[in-house]
DRENMARTOR-17624 format. One record per residue: residue in three letters; y, x, z of N, C-alpha, C in turn. Coordinates in steps of 0.2 Angstrom, whole numbers, plus 5000, padded with zeros to 4 digits. Example, Ala and Ser with C-alpha at 12.3 -4.5 7.8 and 13.67 -1.06 7.14 Angstrom:
2
ALA497250665039497850625039498450665039/SER498950645035499550685036500050645039/
//
This chain:
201
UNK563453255465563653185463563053155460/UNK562953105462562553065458562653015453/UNK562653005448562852975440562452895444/UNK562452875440562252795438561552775437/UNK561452835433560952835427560352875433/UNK560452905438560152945441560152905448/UNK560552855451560452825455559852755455/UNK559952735447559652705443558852705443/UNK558652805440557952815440557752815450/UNK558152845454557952835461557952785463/UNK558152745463557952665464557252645461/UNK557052665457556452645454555852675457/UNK556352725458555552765463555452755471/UNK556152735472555852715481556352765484/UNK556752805480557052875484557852875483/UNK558252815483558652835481559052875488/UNK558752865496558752915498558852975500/UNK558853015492558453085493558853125493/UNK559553115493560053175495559953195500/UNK559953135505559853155511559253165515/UNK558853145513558053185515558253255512/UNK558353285506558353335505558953395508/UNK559453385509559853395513559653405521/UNK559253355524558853395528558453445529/UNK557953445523557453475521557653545520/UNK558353575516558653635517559053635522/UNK559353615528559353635533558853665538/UNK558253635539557953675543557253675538/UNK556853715541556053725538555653695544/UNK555353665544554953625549554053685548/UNK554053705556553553765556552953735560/UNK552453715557551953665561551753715566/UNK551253695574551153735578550553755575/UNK550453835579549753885575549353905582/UNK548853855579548353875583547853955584/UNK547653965590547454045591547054065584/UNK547054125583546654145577546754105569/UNK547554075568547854055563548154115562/UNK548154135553548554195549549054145545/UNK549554155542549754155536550154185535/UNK550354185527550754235525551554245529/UNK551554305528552354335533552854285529/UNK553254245535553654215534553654165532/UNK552954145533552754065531552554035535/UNK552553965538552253925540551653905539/UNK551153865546550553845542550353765536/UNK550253765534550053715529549853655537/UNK550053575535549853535536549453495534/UNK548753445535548453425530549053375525/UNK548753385520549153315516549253255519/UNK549453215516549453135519549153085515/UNK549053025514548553005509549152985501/UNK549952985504550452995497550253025489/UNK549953075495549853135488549253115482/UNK548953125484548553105478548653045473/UNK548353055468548753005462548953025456/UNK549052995450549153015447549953005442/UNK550353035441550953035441551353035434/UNK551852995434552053015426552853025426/UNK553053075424553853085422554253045420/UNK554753025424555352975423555953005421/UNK556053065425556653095422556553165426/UNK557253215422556653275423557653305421/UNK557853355424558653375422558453445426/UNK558753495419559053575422558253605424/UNK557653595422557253635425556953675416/UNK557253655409557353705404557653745406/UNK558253735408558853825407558553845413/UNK558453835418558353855424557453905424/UNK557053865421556653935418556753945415/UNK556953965408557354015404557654075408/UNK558154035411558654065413558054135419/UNK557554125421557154165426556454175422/UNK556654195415556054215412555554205409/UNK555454125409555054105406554954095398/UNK554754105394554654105386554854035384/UNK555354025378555353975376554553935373/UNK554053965370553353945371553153895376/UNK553153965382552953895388553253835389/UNK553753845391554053785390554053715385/UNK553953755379553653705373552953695374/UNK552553715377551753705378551953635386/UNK552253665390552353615396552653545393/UNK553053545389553553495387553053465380/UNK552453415381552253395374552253335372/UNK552253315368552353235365552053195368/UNK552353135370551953075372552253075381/UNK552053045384552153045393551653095396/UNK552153095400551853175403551453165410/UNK550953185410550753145416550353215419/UNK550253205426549953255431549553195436/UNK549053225436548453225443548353255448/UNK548553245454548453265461547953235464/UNK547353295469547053265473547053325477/UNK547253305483547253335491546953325495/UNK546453375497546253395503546453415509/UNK546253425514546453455521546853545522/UNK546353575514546353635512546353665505/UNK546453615503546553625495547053565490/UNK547353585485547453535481547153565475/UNK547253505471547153505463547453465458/UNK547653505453548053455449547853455442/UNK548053395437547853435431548053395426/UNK548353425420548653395413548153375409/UNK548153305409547553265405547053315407/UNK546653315400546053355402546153455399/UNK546753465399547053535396546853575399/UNK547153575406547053655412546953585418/UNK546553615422546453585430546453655433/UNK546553635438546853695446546753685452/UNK546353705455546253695461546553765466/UNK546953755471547253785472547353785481/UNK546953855484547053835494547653835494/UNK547653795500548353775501548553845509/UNK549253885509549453925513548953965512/UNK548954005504548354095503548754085496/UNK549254135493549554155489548754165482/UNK548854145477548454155472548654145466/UNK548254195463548454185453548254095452/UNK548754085448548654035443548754035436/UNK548454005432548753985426548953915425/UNK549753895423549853845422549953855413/UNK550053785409550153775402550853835400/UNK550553905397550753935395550953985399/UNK550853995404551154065410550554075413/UNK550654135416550054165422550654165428/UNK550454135433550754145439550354205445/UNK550654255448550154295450550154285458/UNK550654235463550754245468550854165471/UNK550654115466550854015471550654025477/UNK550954025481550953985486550853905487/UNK550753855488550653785492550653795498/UNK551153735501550853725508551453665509/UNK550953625511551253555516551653585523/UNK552353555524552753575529552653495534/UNK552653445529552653375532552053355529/UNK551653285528551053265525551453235518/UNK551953225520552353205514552653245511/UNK552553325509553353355507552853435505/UNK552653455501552353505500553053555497/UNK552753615499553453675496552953735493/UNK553053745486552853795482553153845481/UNK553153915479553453955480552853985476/UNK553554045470553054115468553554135464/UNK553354185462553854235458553754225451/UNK554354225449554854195440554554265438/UNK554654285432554554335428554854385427/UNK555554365430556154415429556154435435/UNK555754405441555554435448555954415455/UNK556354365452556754305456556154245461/UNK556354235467555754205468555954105468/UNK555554075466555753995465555453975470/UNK555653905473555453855477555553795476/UNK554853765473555053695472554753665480/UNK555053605480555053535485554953485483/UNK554453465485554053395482554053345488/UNK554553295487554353255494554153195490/UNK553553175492553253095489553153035495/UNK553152995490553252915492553052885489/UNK552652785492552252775489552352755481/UNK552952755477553052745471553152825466/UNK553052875472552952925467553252995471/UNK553453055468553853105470554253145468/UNK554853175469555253195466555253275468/UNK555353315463555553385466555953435462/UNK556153465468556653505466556653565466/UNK556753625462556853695463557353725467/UNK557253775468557753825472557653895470/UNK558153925466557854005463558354055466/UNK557954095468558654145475559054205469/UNK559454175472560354225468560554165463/UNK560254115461560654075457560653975458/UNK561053965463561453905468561753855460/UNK561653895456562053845450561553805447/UNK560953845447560253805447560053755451/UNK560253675449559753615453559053585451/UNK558953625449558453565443558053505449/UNK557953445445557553385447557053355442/UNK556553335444555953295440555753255447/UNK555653185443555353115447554653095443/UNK554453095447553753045443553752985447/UNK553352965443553152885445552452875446/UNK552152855451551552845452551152785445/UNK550852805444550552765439549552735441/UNK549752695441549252635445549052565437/UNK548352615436548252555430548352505434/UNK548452455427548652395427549352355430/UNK549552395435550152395436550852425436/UNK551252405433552052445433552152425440/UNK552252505442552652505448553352515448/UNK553652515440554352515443554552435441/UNK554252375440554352325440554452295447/UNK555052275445555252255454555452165453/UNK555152135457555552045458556152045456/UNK556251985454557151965452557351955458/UNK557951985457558451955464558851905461/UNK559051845468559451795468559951815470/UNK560651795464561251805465561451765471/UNK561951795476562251745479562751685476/UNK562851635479563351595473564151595478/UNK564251675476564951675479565351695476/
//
């Protein structure tokens, strides 16, 4: 069900959409064609290049259920106070053909191949297995293993006012968590939208 306040923040980003893009998106897993002498990991598809969406830099608008939902798979209440810090939160994405890169202000920066499982460190965890990989040019899917050894799936599908993404953590369905950012474009507010003219009826 979607609330007011949440059809609200989706509207501002361009995705009030997004049930149903996503709802498609866990229906099938869209598997790009593999050219001769492509590998990737067992039971993965190949990475698509990005689209030019992705890059940019982004700021959180609303963000629900991704505290308990790491918790709940391990993660130290530290890290999560190390990821959650004062002020707007903001991340940097640049994508390549064959890489992305993201980074919190100037804290941690991460360049990371896109479809070849690698250690990361994000703000307070060591991750030992991220996957990335683009299924769509718009729609990246990460994957790696929680610390309790549950494995997570986030889905980032972006749009020109920003992107939203969603987890999925296996054996627990009761877990939705959502975070939307907003593209953030000096000098301009992109969730300022024109006045609309009432009808006079």
């Amino acid at each position: 069900m979607i609330t007011a306040a949440r059809r609200t923040v989706l509207g501002l980003l361009g995705l009030a959409t997004v049930n149903a893009l996503n709802a498609r998106a866990r229906a099938q897993e869209v598997v790009p064609a593999r050219r001769p002498g492509d590998v990737a990991p067992e039971g993965v598809g190949l990475s698509v290049p990005p689209g030019p969406l992705v890059s940019g830099t982004y700021e959180i608008v609303h963000q629900e259920g991704y505290a308990v939902a790491l918790l709940a798979v391990g993660f130290s209440q530290d890290t999560l106070l190390q990821q959650l810090r004062l002020g707007p939160q903001r991340i940097t994405i640049a994508a390549a053909p064959s890489t992305i890169s993201f980074g919190f202000g100037s804290d941690v920066r991460s360049r990371v191949p896109l479809n070849s499982p690698v250690a990361i460190d994000i703000p307070g965890a060591h991750i030992t297995d991220w996957l990335a990989r683009f299924d769509l040019p718009s729609r990246q899917i990460i994957t790696f293993t929680a610390p309790d050894g549950r494995r997570v799936k986030a889905t980032q599908t972006f749009s020109s006012q920003g992107y939203i993404s969603l987890l999925a953590i296996d054996g627990a369905p009761e877990f939705k968590p959502a975070r939307m950012w907003r593209r953030v474009v000096e000098g301009v507010d992109v969730r300022r939208q024109p006045k609309g003219h009432l009808l006079p009826i």
